[in-house]
ZABA-417532 format. One record per residue (C-alpha): residue in three letters; x, y, z. Coordinates in pm, whole numbers, padded with zeros to 5 digits, always signed. Each point is the difference from the previous one (the first is absolute). Example, Ala and Ser with C-alpha at 12.3 -4.5 7.8 and 13.67 -1.06 7.14 Angstrom:
ALA+01230-00450+00780SER+00137+00344-00066
% end
This chain:
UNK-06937+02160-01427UNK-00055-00026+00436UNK-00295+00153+00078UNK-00041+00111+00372UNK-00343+00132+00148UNK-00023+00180+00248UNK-00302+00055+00226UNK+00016+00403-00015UNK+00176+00306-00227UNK+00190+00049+00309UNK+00131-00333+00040UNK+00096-00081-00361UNK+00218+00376+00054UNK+00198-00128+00261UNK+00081-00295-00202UNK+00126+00197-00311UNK+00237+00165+00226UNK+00118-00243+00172UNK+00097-00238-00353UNK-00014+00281-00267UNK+00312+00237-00065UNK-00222+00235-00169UNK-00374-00055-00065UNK-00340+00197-00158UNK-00322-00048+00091UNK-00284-00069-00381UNK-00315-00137+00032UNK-00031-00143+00328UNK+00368-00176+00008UNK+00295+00064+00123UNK+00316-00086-00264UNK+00352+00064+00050UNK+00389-00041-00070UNK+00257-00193+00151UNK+00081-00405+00082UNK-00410-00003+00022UNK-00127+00152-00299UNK-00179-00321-00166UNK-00262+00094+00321UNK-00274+00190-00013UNK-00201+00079+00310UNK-00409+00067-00010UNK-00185+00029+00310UNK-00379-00009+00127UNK-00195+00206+00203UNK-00194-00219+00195UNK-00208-00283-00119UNK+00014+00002-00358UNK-00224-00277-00023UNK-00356-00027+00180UNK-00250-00245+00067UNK-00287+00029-00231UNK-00374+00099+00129UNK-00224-00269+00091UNK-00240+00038-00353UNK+00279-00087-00180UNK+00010-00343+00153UNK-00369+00001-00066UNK-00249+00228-00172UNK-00265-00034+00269UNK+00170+00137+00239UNK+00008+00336-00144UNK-00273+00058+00236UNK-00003+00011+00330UNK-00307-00293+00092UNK+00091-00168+00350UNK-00105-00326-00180UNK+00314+00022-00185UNK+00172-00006+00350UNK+00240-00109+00093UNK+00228-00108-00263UNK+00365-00118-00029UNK+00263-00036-00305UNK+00264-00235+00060UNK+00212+00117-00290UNK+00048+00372-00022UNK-00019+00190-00309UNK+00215+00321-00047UNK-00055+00336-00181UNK+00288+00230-00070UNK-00075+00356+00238UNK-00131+00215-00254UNK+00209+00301+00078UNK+00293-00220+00003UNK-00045-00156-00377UNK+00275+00200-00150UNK+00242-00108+00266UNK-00061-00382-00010UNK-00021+00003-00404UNK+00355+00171+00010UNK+00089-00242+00233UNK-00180-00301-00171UNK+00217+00067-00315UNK+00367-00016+00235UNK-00099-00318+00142UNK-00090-00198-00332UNK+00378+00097-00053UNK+00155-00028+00264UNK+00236-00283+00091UNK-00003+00024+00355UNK-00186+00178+00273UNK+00110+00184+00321UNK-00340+00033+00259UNK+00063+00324+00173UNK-00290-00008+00177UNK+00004+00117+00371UNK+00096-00232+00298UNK-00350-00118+00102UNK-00275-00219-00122UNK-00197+00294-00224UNK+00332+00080-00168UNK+00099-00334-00067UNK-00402+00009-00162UNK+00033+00297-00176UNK+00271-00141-00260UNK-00070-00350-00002UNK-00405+00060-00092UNK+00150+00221-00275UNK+00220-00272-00154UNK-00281-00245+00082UNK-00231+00228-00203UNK+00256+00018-00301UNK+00080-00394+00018UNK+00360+00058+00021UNK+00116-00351+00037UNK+00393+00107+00012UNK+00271+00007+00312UNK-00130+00275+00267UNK+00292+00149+00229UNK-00086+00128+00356UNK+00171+00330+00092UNK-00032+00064+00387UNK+00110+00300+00139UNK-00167+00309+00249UNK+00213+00251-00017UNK+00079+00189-00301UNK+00302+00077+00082UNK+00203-00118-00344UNK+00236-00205+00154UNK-00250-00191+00137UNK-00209-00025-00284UNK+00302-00074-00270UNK+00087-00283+00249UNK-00355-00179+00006UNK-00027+00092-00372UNK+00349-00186-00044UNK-00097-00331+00240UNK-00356-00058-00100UNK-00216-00282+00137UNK-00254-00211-00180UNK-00324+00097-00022UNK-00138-00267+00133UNK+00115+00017+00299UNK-00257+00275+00106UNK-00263-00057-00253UNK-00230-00147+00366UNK-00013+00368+00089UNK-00199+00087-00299UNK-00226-00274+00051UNK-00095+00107+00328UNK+00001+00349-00105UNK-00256-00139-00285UNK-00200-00225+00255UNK-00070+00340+00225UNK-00095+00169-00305UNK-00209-00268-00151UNK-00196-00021+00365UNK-00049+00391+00075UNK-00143-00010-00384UNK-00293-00292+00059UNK-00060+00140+00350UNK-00048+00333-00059UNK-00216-00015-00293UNK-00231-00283+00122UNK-00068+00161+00304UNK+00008+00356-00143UNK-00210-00139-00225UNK-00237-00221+00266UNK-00023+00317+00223UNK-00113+00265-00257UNK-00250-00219-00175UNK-00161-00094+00372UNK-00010+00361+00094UNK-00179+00140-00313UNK-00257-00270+00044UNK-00021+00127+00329UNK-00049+00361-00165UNK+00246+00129+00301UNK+00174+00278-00231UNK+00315-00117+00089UNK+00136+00001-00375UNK+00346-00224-00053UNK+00061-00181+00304UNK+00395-00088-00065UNK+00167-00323+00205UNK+00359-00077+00047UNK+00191-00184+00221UNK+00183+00283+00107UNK-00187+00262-00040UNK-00297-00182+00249UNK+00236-00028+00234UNK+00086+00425-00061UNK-00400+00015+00046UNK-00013-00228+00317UNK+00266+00199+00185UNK-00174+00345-00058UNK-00327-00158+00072UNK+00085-00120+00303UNK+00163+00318+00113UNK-00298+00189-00071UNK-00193-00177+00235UNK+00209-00049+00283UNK+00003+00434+00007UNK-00412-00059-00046UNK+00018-00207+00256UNK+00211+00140+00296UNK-00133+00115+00294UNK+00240+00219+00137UNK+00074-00033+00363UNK+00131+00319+00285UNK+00359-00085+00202UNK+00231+00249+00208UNK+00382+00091-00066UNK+00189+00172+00330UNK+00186+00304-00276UNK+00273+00160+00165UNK+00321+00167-00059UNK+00335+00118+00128UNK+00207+00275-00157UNK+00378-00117+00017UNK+00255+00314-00039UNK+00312-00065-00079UNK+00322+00236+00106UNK-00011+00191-00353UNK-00345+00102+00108UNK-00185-00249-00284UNK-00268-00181+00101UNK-00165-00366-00068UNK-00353-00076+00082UNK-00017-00353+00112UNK-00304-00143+00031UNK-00052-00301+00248UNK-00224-00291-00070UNK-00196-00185+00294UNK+00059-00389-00039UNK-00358-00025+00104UNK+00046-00412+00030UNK+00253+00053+00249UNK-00186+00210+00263UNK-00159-00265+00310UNK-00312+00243+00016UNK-00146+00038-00317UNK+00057-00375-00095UNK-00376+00002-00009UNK-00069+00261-00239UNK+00205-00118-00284UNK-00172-00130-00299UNK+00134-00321-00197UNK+00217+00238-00197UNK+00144+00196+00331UNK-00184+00361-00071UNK-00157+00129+00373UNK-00346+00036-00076UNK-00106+00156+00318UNK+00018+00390+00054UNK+00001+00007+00318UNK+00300-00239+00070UNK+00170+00210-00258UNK-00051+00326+00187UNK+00114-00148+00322UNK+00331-00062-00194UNK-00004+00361-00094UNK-00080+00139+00334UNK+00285-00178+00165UNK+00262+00108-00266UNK-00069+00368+00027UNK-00005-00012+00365UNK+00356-00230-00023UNK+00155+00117-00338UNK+00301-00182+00022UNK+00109-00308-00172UNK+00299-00180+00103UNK+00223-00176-00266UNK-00001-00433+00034UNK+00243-00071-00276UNK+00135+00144-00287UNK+00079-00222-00293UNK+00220+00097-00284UNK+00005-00172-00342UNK+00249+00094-00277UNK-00182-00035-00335UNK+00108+00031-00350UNK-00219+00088-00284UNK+00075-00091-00355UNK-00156+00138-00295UNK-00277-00082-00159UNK+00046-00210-00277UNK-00087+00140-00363UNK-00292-00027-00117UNK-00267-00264-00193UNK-00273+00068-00166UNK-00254-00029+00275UNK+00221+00206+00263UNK+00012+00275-00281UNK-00341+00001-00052UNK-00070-00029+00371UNK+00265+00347+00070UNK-00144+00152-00366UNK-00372-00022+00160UNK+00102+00131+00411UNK+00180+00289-00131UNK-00154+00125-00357UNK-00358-00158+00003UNK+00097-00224-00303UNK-00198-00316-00068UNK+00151-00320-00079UNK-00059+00010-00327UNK+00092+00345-00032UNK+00361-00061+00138UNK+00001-00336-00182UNK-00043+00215-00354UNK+00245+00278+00153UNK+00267-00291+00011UNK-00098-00093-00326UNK+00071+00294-00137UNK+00365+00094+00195UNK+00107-00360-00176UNK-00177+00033-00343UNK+00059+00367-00090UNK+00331+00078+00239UNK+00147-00328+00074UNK+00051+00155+00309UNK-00088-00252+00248UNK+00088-00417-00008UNK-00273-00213-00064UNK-00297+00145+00159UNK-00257-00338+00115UNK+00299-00156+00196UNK-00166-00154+00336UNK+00357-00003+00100UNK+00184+00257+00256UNK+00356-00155-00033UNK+00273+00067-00221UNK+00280-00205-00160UNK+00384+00036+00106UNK+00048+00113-00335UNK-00193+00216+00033UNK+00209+00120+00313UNK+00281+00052-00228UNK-00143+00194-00248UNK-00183+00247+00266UNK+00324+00314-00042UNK-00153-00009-00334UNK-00411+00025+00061UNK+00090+00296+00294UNK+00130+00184-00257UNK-00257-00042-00234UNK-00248+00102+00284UNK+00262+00344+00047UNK-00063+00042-00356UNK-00334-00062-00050UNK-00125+00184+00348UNK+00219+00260+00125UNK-00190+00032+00287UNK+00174-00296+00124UNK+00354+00081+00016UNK+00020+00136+00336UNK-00093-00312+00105UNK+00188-00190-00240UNK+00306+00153+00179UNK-00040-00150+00251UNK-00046-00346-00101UNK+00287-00340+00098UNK-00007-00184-00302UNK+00198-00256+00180UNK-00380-00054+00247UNK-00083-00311-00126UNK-00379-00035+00131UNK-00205-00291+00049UNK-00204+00031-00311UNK+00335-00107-00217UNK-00107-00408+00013UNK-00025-00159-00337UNK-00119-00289+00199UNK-00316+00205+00060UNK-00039+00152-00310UNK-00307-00204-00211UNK-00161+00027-00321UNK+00126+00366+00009UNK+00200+00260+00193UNK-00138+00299+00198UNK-00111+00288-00096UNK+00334+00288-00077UNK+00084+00274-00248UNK+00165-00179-00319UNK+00364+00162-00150UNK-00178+00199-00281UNK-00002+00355-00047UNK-00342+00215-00017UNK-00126+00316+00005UNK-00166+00083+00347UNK-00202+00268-00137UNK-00209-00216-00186UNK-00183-00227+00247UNK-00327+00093+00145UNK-00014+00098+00385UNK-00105-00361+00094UNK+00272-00168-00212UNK+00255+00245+00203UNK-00140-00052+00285UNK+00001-00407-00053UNK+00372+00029-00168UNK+00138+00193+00343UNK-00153-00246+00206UNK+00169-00292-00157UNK+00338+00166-00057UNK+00000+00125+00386UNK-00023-00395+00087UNK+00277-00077-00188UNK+00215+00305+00189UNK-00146-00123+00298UNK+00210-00326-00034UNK+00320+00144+00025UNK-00065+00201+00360UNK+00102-00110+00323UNK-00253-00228+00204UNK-00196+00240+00210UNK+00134-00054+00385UNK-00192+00114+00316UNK-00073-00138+00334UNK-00367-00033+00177UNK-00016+00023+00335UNK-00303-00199+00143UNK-00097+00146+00308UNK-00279-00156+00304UNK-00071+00259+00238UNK-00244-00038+00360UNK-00224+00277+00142UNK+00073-00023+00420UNK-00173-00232+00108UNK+00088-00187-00224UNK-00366-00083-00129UNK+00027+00144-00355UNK+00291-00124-00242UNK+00055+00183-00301UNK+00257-00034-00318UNK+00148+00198-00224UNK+00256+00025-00290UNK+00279+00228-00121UNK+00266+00013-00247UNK+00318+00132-00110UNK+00106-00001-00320UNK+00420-00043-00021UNK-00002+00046-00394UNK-00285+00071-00226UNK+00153-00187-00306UNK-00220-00048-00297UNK-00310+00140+00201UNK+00190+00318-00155UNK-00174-00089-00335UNK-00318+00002+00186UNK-00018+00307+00270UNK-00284+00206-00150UNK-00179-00270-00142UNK-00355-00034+00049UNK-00238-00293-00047UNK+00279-00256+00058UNK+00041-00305+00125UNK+00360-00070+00067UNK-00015+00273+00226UNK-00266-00040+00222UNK+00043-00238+00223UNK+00142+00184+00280UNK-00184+00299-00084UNK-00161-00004+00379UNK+00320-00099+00153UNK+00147+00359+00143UNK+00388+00147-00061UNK+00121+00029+00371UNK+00280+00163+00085UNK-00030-00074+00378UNK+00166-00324+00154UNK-00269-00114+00223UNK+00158-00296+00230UNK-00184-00238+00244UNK-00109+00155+00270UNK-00055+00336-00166UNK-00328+00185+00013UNK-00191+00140-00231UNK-00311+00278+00086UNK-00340+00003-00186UNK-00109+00287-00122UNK-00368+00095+00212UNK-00050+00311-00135UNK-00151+00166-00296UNK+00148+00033-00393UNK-00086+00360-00175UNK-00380-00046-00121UNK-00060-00123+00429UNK-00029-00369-00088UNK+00156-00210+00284UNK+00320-00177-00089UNK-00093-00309+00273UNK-00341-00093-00071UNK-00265-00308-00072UNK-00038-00053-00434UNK-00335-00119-00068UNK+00070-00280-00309UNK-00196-00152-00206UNK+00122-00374-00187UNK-00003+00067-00343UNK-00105-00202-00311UNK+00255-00149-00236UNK+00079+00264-00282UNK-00173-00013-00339UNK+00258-00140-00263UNK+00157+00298-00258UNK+00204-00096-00235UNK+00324-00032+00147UNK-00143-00223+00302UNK-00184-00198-00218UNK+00328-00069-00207UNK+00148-00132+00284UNK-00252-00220+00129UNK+00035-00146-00343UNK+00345-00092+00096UNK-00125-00202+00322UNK-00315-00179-00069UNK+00131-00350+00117UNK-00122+00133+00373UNK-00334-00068-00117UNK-00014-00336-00076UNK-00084-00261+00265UNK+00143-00274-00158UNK+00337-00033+00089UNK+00168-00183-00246UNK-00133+00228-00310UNK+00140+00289+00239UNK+00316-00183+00028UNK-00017-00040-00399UNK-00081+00389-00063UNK+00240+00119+00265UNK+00268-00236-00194UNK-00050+00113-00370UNK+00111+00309+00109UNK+00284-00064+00220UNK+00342+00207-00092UNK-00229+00275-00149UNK+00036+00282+00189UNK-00308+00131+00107UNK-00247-00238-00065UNK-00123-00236+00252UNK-00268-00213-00159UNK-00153+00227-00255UNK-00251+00002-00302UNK+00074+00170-00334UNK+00366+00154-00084UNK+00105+00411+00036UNK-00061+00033-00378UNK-00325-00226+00036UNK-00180+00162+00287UNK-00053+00336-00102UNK-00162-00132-00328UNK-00215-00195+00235UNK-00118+00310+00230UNK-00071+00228-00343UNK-00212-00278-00113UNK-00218-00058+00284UNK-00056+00399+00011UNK-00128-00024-00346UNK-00227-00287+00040UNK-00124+00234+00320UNK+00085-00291+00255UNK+00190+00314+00186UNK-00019+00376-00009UNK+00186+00223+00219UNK-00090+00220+00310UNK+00276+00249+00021UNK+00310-00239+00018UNK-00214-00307+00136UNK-00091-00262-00192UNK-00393-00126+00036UNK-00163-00299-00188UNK-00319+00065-00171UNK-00339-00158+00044UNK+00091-00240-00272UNK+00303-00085+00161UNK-00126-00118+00328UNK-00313-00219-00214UNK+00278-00146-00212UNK+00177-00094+00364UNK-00309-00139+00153UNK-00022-00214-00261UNK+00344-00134-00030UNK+00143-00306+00214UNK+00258+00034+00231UNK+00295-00155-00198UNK-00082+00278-00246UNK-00028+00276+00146UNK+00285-00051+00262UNK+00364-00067-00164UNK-00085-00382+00066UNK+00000-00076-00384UNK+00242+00182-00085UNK+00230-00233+00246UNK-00163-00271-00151UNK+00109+00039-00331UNK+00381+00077+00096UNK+00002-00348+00170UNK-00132-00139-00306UNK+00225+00211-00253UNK+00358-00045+00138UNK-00101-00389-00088UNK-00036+00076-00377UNK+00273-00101-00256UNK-00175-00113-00327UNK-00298+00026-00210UNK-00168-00263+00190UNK+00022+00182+00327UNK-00148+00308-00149UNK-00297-00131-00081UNK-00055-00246+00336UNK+00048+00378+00163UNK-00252+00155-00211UNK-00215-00341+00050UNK+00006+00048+00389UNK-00088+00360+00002UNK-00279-00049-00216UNK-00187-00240+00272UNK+00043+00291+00233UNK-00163+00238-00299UNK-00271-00243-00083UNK-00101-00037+00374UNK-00088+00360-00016UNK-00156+00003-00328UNK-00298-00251+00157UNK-00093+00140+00252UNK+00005+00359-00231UNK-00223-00174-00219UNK-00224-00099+00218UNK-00021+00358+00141UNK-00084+00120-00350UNK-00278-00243-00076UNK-00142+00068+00329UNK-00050+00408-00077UNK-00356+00061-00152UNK+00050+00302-00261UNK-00245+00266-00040UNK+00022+00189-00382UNK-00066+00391-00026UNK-00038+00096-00305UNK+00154+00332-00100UNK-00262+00295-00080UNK+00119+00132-00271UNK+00103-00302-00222UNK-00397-00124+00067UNK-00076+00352-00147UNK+00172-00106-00324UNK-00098-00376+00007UNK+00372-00167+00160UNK+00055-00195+00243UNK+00309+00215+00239UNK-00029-00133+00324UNK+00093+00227+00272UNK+00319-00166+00222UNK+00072+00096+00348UNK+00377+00177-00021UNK+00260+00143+00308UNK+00223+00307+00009UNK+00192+00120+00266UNK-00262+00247+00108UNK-00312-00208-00018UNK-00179-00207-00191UNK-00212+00024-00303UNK-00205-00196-00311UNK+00067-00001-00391UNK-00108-00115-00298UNK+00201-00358-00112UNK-00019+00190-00395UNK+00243+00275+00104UNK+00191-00102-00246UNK-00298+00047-00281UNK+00007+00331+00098UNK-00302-00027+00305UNK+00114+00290+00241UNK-00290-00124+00253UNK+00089-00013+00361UNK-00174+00065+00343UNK+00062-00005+00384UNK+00007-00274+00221UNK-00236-00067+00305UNK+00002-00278+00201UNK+00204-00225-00253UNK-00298+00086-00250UNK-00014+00279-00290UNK-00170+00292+00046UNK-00095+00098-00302UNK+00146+00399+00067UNK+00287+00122-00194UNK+00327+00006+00242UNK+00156+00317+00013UNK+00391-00019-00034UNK+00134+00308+00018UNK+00359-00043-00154UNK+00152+00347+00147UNK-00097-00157+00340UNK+00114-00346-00063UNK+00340+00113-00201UNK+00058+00227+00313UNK-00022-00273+00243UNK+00233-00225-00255UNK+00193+00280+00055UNK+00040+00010+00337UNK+00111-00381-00022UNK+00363-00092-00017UNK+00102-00199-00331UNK-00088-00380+00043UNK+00418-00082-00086
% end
């Protein structure tokens, strides 16, 4: 018997197809007819196999003593995922039988993991097959199925999949652990105090963010707004609204700030004074540029949840389990955590086929469809670009629209209108670039206006809202009037309908940087190389992610981040204000307390120049030796931190009252803080109010209408 395994359900499907004339799906495997039917393909879902907890390496560390700290296991130990027992046992009982294997895992290091810590796990000592393919398109799949590759060949990935794995596991829970234990001592009320090496540098970029607004001092400067209304000989009109190159006028050189805003009002209303009284602007030069606008290519994961957030309010998460469900319960939609937006030239030739399907599956799309070249090849056909996976398009399957939820229609027409997109015309238009001079010859201003020649896939688009692909030239005006050189244009000096004058000094203000929401903050995530100084591990970050599009340097993965942002809402490290995000009290202690290379994306650099090193065993645990002198750094001067806090005892009223010893501990929620007995779990309901960072000894009064209001009133943490 061949055994393959795949990393998903989804995966192992497009594998029956592709070898299998006929084929049924029975407990968890895939079996079939044909040339193939001696194979039989099971599949994952995710790690089956985890890391064990620390207590099961030793029995003392089942509690959480920073004496214990910090400690390291050079050989891991592995638990099957609970949830996941059935799965590997079925699976456990192929391999002991099977005479070879096929590793279906996916194209990068954590699938080449997820399949070779399973075998590992099982001690299959047999010949393991490589199957490399991303696209499940089944002629590409029967052909890497057909032309295998050894194992071994890849088996590095997994190592340095493991060797990340292995280091995010001791650093997180020695520090976690370090950090919690030092703030209880400290009786701060903090609760869990959760490290990562991602997630700190999530924290250190909100953080920081949060106190630059805090800290801004905003500062007055002057903008010359005018206008001129432009009719044209069908009697339509374009407002066209000058702009005064401020660093280009002799006699206001002076009055320029480093970033060119005039901060003096009274050189600003000289400029206005002399414009009403000489309203006409003469034309320098007129510049036009054909441009061509191609369509935006389909989506990833993080676009999608990016576009899924802007125009529906979704979380990450959300649109992450929205996905989920269009693959899972539809199969409506190609693999959903691609990080890829390009598709394979098979893909190309299969595309008559997927419109269709789209036609069938969404009516609402066959005007459009109509309309579509199927001969448009667009950039986004490149198997050259297309990595671990494909991008993000409606599959060939059938479903019943009916049956998705709002969201997952919503997500489902955004996908399948990229795909239609691709086989549209290139948007063409021209901008005309146009310097203009007031009469003397003092004041220079600019402007820009356009004319589109052929809307082309911009079609898709028109009434769109909330989008990006469209915005660009949002301020650039439609003219239908062929200003030359020469030409003159009049400002408008009058008055518009509510008597506000159209030629006039604005009174600005320089405004903070914008608290991150959710969709900024995803995108930052994308781009953190910027803030790291060093500039080889910026070189190194910017590199890991070259030929992905859309990441620049980034920390976590589209499926990954979300996850992330939930968690860091639960452990209150965030909450929300409206669509901003804020960190908490807690958060900005936990920063203070952090050094530089942690809570910047410095380490996380680090490690990637370390990991693309590691090809055996013995690398893995150098790695994990050389991040554990950066943990252990920490953990001494932590230490010495906790010996150095003197501990003062309250003992808890009402446990004295029945001779035990509760001892009242100093606790946080997000609207204050509070003190309770440590034998809550014995049943003592004692608590009181905090004042001055001391228990009162008065009952607190929560009342939970209030509170579960205000909850209310919060948007769902992801």
């Amino acid at each position: 018997m061949r055994l393959v395994i795949a990393e998903k359900k989804l995966t192992a499907e497009a594998i029956a197809k592709a070898i299998f004339d006929k084929f049924e799906y029975k407990n968890k495997v895939f079996k079939g007819t044909g040339n193939n039917s001696d194979v039989v393909i099971a599949h994952c879902s995710g790690h089956l196999i985890s890391l064990k907890d620390p207590h099961e390496y030793d029995e003392k560390l089942k509690k959480w003593d920073i004496e214990t700290l910090p400690f390291m296991f050079r050989k891991p130990k592995f638990n099957v995922v609970p949830h996941h027992k059935d799965m590997f046992n079925n699976m456990y009982q192929l391999i002991k039988t099977a005479d070879l294997v096929y590793h279906a895992g996916d194209p990068d290091d954590e699938g080449q993991l997820i399949v070779d810590e399973v075998l590992n796990y099982a001690k299959y000592t047999g010949t393991v097959k490589r199957i490399i393919f991303s696209d499940n398109n089944p002629i590409i799949v029967k052909k890497a199925f057909d032309n295998p590759i050894p194992n071994e060949k890849y088996i590095h990935e997994g190592f340095r999949a493991l060797g990340r794995s292995l280091c995010d596991w001791h650093y997180g829970l020695n520090l976690t652990r370090a950090f919690t234990c030092l703030h209880e001592r400290k009786e701060s009320g903090l609760g869990l105090i959760t490290l990562g090496r991602v997630q700190d540098a999530v924290k250190g970029l909100v953080v920081r963010r949060c106190r630059e607004i805090a800290d801004f001092v905003p500062r007055d400067y002057f903008v010359v707004s005018s206008q001129s209304t432009l009719i044209a000989s069908d009697n339509s009109t374009t407002i066209l609204k000058p702009k005064l190159l401020v660093n280009e006028c002799q006699s206001i050189a002076g009055y320029l700030d480093s970033d060119d805003r005039l901060i003096n009002l009274e050189q600003a209303q000289l400029i206005v004074d002399y414009l009403k009284a000489n309203p006409k602007l003469k034309v320098l030069s007129c510049t036009d540029t054909p441009k061509t606008k191609k369509p935006p290519l389909p989506y990833n994961l993080l676009k999608l949840q990016i576009d899924m957030n802007r125009k529906y309010g979704l979380s990450l998460d959300e649109t992450l389990a929205v996905t989920q469900s269009l693959r899972d319960n539809y199969n409506a939609i190609t693999y959903n955590r691609s990080d890829c937006q390009y598709l394979s030239d098979e893909t190309f030739a299969d595309s008559k086929e997927i419109l269709n399907v789209i036609g069938q599956n969404a009516p609402i799309f066959n005007s459009k469809l109509s309309k579509v070249d199927t001969g448009i090849k667009s950039k986004c056909f490149n198997s050259s670009k297309v990595s671990a996976h494909h991008a993000i398009i409606p599959t060939f399957d059938n479903f019943d629209l009916s049956k998705l939820s709002e969201n997952e229609k919503k997500c489902y027409f955004l996908i399948a209108r990229s795909f239609i997109a691709q086989f549209y015309p290139d948007k063409k238009y021209t901008v005309r670039s146009i310097k203009l001079a007031s009469a003397n010859n003092e004041y220079i201003f600019s402007l820009s206006a356009r004319q589109t020649l052929n809307e082309g896939w911009e079609e898709l688009y028109r009434n769109d809202s909330n989008n990006d692909e469209t915005t660009d030239d949002k301020d650039v005006p439609e003219i239908k009037i062929a200003l030359a050189k020469d030409d003159f244009i009049t400002l408008d000096t009058g008055t518009n309908e509510e008597g506000k004058e159209l030629l006039y000094v604005d009174k600005k203000q320089t405004q903070p940087p914008k608290h991150y929401t959710e969709d900024s903050l995803a995108i930052e995530l994308t781009r953190v190389a910027r803030y790291i100084n060093d500039p080889q591990l910026k070189k190194i970050m910017i590199e890991k992610d070259a030929g992905i599009e859309g990441e620049h340097g980034g920390i976590g993965t589209p499926a990954t981040r979300g996850e992330i942002l939930k968690n860091l809402f639960e452990k209150a490290f965030f909450v929300y204000d409206g669509k901003k995000i804020i960190a908490t009290e807690k958060c900005h202690v936990l920063y203070d307390m952090l050094p530089d290379p942690v809570r910047f994306p410095d380490l996380t650099a680090l490690w990637q120049s370390e990991m693309k090193d590691i090809k055996n065993p013995t690398d893995v645990d150098n790695f994990l030796t050389n991040v554990m002198k950066n943990v252990t750094t920490l953990l001494v001067d932590l230490k010495q931190q906790y010996h150095s806090i003197e501990v003062t005892e309250y003992d808890c009223p009402d446990c004295a009252n029945v001779n035990e010893n509760g001892k009242l501990k100093k606790r946080t929620w997000q609207y204050g803080a509070f003190w309770s007995c440590t034998r809550y779990k014995e049943g003592c309901k004692y608590s009181c109010t905090d004042f001055d960072n001391k228990p009162s000894f008065e009952k607190p009064v929560f009342n939970n209408s209030s509170f579960n209001k205000k909850r209310g009133s919060k948007r769902k943490a992801f």
